[in-house]
C-alpha positions as CSV (number, residue, x, y, z in Angstrom):
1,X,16.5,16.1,12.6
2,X,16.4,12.5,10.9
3,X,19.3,11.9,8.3
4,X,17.5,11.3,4.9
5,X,19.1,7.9,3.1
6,X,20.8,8.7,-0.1
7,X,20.0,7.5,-3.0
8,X,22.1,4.6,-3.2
9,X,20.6,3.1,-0.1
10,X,17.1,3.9,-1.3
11,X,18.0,1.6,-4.2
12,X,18.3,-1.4,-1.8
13,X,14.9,-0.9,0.5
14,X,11.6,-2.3,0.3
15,X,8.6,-1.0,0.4
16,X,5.4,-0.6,-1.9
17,X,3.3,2.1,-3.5
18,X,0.2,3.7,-2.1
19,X,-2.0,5.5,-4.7
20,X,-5.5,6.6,-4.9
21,X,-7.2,3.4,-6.8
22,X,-8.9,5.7,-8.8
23,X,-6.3,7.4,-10.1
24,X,-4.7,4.5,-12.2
25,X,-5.7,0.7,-13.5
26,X,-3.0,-2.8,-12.8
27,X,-2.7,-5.6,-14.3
28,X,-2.1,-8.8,-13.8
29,X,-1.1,-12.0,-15.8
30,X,-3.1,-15.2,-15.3
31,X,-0.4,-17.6,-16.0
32,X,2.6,-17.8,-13.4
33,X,6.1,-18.0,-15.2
34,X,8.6,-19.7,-13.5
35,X,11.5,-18.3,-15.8
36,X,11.2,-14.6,-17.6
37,X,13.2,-14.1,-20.1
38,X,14.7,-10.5,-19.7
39,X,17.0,-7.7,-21.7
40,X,17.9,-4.4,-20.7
41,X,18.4,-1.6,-22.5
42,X,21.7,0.0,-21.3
43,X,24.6,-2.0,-19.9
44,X,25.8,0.3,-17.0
45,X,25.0,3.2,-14.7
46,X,21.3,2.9,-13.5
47,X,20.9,0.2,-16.0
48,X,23.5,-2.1,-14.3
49,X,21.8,-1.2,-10.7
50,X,18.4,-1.9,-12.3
51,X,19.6,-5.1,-13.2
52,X,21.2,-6.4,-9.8
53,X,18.3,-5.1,-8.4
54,X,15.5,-7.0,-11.0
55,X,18.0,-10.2,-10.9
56,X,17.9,-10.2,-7.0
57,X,14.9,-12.9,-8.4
58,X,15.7,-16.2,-9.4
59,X,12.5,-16.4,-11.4
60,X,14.1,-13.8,-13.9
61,X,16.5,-14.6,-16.3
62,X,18.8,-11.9,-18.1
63,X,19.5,-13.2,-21.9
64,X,20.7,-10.2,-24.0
65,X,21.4,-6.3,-23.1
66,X,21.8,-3.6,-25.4
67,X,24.3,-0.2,-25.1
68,X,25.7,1.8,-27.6
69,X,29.0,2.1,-25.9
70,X,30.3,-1.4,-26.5
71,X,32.6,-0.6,-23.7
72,X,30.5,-1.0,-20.8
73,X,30.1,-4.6,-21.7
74,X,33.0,-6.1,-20.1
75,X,31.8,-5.0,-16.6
76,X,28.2,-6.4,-17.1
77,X,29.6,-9.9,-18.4
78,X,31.0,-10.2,-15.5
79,X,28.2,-10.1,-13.4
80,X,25.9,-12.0,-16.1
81,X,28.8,-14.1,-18.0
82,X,26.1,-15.4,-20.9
83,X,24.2,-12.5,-21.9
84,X,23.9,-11.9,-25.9
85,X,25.2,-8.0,-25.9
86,X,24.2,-5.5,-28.9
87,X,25.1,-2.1,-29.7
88,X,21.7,-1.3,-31.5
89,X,18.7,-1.3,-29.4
90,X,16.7,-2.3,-32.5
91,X,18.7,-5.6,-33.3
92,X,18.2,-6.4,-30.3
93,X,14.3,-6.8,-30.3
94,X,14.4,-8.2,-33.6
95,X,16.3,-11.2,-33.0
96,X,15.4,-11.7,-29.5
97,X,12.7,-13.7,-30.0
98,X,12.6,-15.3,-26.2
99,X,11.5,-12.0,-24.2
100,X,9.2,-11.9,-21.4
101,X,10.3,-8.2,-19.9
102,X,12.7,-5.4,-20.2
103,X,13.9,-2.3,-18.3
104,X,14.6,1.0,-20.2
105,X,17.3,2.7,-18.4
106,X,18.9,4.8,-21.2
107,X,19.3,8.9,-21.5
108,X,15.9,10.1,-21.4
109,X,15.3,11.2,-25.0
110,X,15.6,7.2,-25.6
111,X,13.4,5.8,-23.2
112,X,9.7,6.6,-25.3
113,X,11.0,5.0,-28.4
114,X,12.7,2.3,-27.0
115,X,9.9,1.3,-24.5
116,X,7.4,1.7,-27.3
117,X,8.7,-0.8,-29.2
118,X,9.2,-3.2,-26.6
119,X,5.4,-2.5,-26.0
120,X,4.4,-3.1,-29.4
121,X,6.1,-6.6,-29.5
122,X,4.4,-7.6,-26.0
123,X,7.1,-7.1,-23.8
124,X,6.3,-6.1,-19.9
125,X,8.4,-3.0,-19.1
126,X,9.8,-1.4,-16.5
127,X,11.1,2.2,-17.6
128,X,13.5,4.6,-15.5
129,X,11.8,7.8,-14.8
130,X,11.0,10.4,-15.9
131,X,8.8,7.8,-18.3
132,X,9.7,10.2,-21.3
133,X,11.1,13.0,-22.4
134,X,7.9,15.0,-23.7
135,X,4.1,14.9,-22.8
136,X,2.6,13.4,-25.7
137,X,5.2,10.7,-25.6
138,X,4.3,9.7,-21.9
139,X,0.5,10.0,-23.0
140,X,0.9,7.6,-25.7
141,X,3.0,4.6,-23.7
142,X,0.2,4.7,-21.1
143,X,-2.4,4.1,-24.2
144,X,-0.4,1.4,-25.7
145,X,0.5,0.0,-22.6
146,X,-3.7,-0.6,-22.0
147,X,-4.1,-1.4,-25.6
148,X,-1.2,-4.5,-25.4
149,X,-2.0,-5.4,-22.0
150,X,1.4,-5.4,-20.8
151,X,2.6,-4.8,-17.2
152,X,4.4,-1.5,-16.7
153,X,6.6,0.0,-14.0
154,X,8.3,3.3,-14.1
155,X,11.6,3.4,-12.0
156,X,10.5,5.5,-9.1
157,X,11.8,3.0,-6.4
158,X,11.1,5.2,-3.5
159,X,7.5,4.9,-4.9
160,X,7.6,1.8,-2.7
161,X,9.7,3.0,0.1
162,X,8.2,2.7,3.7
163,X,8.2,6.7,3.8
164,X,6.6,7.0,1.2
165,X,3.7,5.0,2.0
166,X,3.6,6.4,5.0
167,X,3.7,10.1,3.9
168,X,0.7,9.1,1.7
169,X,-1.0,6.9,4.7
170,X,-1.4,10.0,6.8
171,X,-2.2,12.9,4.4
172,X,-5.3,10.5,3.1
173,X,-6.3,10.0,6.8
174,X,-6.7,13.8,7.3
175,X,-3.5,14.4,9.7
176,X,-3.2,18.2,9.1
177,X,-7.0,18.1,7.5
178,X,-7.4,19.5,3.7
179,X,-4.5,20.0,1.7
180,X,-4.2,23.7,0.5
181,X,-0.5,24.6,-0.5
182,X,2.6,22.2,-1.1
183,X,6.1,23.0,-1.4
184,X,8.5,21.0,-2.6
185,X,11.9,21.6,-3.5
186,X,15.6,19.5,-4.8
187,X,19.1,21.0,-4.4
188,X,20.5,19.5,-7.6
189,X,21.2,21.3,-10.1
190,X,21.3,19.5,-13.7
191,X,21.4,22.3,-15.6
192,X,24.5,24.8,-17.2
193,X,24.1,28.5,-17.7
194,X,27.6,28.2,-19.8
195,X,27.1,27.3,-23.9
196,X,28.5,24.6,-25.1
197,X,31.9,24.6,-26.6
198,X,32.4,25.1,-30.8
199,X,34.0,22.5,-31.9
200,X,33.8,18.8,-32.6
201,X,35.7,15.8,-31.1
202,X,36.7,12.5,-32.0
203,X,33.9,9.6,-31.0
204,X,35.5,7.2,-28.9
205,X,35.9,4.6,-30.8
206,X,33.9,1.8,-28.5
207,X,30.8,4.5,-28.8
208,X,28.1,4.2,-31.8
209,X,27.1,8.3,-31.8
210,X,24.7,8.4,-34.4
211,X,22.8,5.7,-32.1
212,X,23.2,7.5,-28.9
213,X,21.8,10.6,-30.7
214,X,18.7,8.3,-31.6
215,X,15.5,10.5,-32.3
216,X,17.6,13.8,-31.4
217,X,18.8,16.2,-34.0
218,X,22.5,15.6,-35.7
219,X,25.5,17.2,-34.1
220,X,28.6,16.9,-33.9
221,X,30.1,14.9,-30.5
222,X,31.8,17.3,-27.8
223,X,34.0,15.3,-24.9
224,X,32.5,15.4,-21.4
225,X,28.9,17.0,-22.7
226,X,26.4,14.2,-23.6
227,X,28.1,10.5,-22.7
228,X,27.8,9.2,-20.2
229,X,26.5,12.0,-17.5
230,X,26.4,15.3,-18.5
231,X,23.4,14.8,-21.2
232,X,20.7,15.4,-17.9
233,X,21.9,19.3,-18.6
234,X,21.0,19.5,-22.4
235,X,17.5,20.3,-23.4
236,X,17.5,17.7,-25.9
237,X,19.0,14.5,-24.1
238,X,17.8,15.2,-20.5
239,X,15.0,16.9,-18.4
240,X,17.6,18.6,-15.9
241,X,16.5,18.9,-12.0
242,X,12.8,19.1,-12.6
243,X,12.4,16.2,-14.9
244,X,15.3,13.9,-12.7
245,X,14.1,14.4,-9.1
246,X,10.7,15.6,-9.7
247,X,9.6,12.4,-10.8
248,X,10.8,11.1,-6.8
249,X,10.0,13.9,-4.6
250,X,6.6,14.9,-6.3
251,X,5.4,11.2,-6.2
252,X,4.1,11.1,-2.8
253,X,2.6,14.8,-3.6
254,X,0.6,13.0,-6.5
255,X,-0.3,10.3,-4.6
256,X,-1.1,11.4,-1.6
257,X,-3.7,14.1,-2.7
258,X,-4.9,12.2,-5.2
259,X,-4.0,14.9,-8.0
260,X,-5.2,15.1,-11.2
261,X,-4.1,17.1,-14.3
262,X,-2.9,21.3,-13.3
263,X,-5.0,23.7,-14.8
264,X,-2.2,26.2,-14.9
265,X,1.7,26.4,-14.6
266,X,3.9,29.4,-14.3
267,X,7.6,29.7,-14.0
268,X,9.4,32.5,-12.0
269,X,12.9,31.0,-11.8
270,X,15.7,30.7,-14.4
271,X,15.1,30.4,-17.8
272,X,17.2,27.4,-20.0
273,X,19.8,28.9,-22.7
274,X,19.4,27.7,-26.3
275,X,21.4,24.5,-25.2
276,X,20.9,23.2,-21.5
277,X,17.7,23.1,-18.6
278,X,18.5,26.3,-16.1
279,X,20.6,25.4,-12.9
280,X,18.0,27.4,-10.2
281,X,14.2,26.6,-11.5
282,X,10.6,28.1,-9.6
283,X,7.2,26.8,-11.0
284,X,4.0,27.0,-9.6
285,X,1.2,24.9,-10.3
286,X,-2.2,25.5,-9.9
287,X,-4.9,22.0,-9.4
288,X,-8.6,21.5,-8.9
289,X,-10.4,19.9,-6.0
290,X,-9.7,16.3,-5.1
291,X,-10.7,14.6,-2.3
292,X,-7.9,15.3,0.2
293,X,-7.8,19.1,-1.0
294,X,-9.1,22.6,-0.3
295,X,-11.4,23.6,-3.5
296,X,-8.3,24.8,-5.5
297,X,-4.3,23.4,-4.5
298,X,-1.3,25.4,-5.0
299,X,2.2,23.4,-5.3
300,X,5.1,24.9,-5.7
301,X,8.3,23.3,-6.7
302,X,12.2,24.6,-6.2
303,X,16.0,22.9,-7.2
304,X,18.8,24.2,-7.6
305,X,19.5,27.5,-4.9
306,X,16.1,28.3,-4.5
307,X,13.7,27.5,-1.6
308,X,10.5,28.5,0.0
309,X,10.5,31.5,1.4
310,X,11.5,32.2,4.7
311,X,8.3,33.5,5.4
312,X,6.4,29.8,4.5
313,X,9.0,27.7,7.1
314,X,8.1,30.4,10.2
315,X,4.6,29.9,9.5
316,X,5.0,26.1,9.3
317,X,7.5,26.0,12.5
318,X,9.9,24.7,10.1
319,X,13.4,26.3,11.1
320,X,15.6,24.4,8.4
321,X,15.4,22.3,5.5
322,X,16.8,19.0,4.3
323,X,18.2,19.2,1.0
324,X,15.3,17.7,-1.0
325,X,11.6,17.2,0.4
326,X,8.6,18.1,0.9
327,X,6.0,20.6,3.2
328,X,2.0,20.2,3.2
329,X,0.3,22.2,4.1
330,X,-3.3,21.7,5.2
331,X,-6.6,23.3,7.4
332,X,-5.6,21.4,10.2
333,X,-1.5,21.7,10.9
334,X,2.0,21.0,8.5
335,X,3.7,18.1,7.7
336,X,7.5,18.1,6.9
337,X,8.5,15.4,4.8
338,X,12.3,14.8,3.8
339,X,13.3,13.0,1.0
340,X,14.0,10.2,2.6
341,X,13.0,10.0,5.8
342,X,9.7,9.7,8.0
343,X,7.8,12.8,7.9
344,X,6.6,15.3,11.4
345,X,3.9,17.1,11.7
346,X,4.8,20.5,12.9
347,X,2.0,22.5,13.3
348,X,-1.6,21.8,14.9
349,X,-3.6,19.5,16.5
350,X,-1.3,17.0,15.6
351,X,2.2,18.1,15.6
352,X,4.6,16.3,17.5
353,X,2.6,13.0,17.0
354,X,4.6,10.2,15.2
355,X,3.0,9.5,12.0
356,X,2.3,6.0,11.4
357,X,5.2,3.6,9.6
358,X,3.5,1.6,6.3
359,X,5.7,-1.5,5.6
360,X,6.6,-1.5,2.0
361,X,8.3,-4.0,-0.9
362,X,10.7,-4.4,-3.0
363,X,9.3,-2.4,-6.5
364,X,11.8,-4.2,-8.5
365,X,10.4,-8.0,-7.4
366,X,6.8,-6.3,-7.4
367,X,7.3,-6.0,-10.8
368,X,8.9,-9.6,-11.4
369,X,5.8,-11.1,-9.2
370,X,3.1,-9.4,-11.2
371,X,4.6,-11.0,-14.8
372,X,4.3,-14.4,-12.4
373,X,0.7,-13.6,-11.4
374,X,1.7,-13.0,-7.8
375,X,1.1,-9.4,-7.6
376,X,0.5,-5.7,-9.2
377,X,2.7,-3.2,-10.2
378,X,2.4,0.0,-7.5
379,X,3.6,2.7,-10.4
380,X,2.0,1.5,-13.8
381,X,2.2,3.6,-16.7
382,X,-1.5,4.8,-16.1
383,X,0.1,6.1,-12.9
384,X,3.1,6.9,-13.9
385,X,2.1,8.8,-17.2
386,X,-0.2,11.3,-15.7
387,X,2.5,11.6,-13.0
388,X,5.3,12.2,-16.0
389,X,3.4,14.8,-18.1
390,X,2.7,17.0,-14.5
391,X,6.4,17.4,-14.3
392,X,7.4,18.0,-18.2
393,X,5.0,20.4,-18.1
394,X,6.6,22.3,-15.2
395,X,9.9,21.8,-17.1
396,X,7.8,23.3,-20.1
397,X,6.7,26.5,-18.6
398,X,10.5,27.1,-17.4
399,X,11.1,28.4,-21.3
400,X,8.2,30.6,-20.8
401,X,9.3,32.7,-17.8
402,X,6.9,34.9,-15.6
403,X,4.0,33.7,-18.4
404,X,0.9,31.5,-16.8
405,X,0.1,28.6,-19.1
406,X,-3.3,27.4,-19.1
407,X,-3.4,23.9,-19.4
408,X,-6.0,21.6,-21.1
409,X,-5.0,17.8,-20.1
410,X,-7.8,16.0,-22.6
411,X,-6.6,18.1,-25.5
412,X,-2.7,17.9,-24.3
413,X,-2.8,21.7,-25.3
414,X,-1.9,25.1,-24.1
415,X,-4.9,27.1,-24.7
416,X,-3.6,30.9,-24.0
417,X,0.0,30.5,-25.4
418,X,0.4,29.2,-28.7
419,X,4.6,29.4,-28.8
420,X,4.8,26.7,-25.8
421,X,2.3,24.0,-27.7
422,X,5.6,22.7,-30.2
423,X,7.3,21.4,-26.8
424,X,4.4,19.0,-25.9
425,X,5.6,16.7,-28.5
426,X,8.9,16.5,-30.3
427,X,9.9,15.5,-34.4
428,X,11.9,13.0,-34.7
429,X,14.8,12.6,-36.7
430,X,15.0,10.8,-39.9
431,X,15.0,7.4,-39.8
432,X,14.4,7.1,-35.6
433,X,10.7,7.6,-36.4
434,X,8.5,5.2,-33.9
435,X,5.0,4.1,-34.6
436,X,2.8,5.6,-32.3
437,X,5.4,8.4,-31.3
């Protein structure tokens, strides 16, 4: 069986999206620029590999970063020795007054308000995924994003990975015919059954806390819980497994089958505590007819210990899994698709023929080319957005245990379950308010 890449190699391959055209709308500047100026919000972690990876372009220009931990900006002066650094996200963008572009690649509770603003002041944006943290935030950056004209990009690199494309390429050309049941499944586990500990710590000193809470509620700061890794667990902070790899692995699903908004979502798995996302997580989603489905498609999505059944892989001649993938499932034979690598086709007419490699791009230059005019973004926010609130709402339904949530897209609303509707969108605190948000 092929090897997937990890992550960390992913980061450094080309390729380029492959989306249903109908699903989403690019854009495009007129004007070619031959220097952008750029800032990023965050200074290290995925913001630092976003950065070599957008600065890999000579026609991009870094001028100013922002981080709240004033600590991480030794390393990144290094590497970019006359950048203006900031500890407030929103000094930044008020005396910046150069900008072309930014990338977002903070906690997830940060990147909606953050990237909103940037939006508002005209700023193309590329935003790590998941896009946001709640629905109606994800809905509104994709209406604002249309409403400035801006060029978006949400940070789902493998988006434009050769695999990808291809995975896409041969579902839309009917290799296992209609599309009927997906599974998909990651063995992270971003979650913590355990609650937090009672008590309070001292800030480090280089960190601004009341700033890396941003929008979130007031508490007090706990060592080794929220900064700089851990917040992915909290349900405040983070989106645990669901909202970090579903974003990846369930791309090519939404792509490839052209989905539109689920009509229903249920949870089976774990439920989250009063603190952090569950470790082992089951949803099941329910979507209408598209064109590369059966009249109704079933998807099912797994992380942490749980997989499909052992039933599904002996009916799909699958004998083991890779750690993180994919199975489709269709009228006409099964593909297998591995997060990362090239997909088989293991039952029916088809199975055992290769499936057809797509070349694919760089999405980090894509997204520097189509500020210059040269190209179009392959995962724009009215992609990306619909993509988003599809998996929030599966992270959603896992507070709601064994309880099927019918879903109304246009009215962002749960129509049979009025407890689960506060989670759609979230208050935020005091003084972090956001037009638009």
């Amino acid at each position: 069986m092929t090897t997937p890449m990890n992550r960390r190699v992913a980061l450094k391959t080309i390729a380029t999206g492959l989306a249903a055209p109908f699903v989403y709308r690019t854009h495009t500047l007129a004007a070619p620029s031959e220097t952008i100026h750029h800032a990023s919000f965050g200074a290290g972690g995925m913001a630092l590999a976003d950065l070599n990876s957008l600065t890999a372009s000579k026609n991009i220009k870094l001028v100013a970063v922002a981080d709240v931990d004033t600590s991480r900006f030794a390393d990144i002066k290094k590497r970019f020795p006359d950048i203006r650094c900031y500890q407030d996200w929103r000094e930044l963008l008020d005396k910046e007054k150069t900008l072309v572009s930014a990338n977002i690649s903070t906690p997830d509770h940060m990147h909606a308000p953050i990237t909103m603003q940037a939006i508002q002041q005209g700023l193309h944006v590329y935003t790590q995924k998941p896009l946001t943290q709640t629905i109606f935030e994800s809905r509104q950056l994709m209406l604002a994003a249309r409403e400035k004209k801006i060029l978006s990009q949400m940070g789902i690199q493998i988006h434009s990975h050769e695999v990808h494309k291809s995975v896409v390429k041969a579902i839309q050309d009917g290799i296992i015919g209609k599309v009927s049941e997906i599974h998909s499944w990651s063995g992270k586990q971003w979650g913590d059954n355990a609650p937090l500990p009672m008590r309070k710590d001292m800030v480090p000193a280089s960190l601004d806390w009341n700033g890396w809470l941003g929008v979130a509620a007031d508490r007090p700061y706990l060592s080794g819980q929220f900064h700089p890794g851990n917040w992915r667990k909290r349900l405040d902070f983070g989106t645990g497994t669901f909202g970090d790899m579903g974003c990846h692995i369930l791309d090519p699903v939404y792509g490839a089958v052209a989905l539109t908004a689920p009509k229903s979502v249920q949870s089976t798995g774990e439920a989250p505590n009063k603190e952090s996302w569950a470790l082992n997580q089951q949803v099941q989603f329910i979507f209408p007819q598209t064109p590369f489905t059966t009249p109704t498609l079933t998807l099912n999505w797994y992380n942490g210990n749980l997989r499909p059944s052992k039933e599904v892989l002996e009916s799909c001649g699958i004998e083991s899994l890779n750690d993180q993938g994919s199975i489709y499932i269709g009228t006409e034979g099964v593909l297998y698709s591995p997060y990362i690598a090239m997909p088989t086709v293991t039952k029916g007419k088809n199975q055992g023929k290769a499936v057809t490699k797509v070349p694919g791009e760089n999405h980090y230059l894509q997204f520097v080319e189509a500020i210059r005019g040269n190209a179009k973004t392959s995962a724009p926010f009215d992609y990306a957005a619909p993509l988003t609130e599809m998996v929030l709402l599966g992270c959603l339904s896992t507070r709601f245990p064994k309880t099927k949530l019918e879903w109304d897209a246009d009215a962002m609303k749960i129509t049979n379950h009025a407890e689960a509707n506060p989670f759609v969108r979230r208050e935020y605190r005091k003084g972090w308010e956001v037009a638009g948000l």
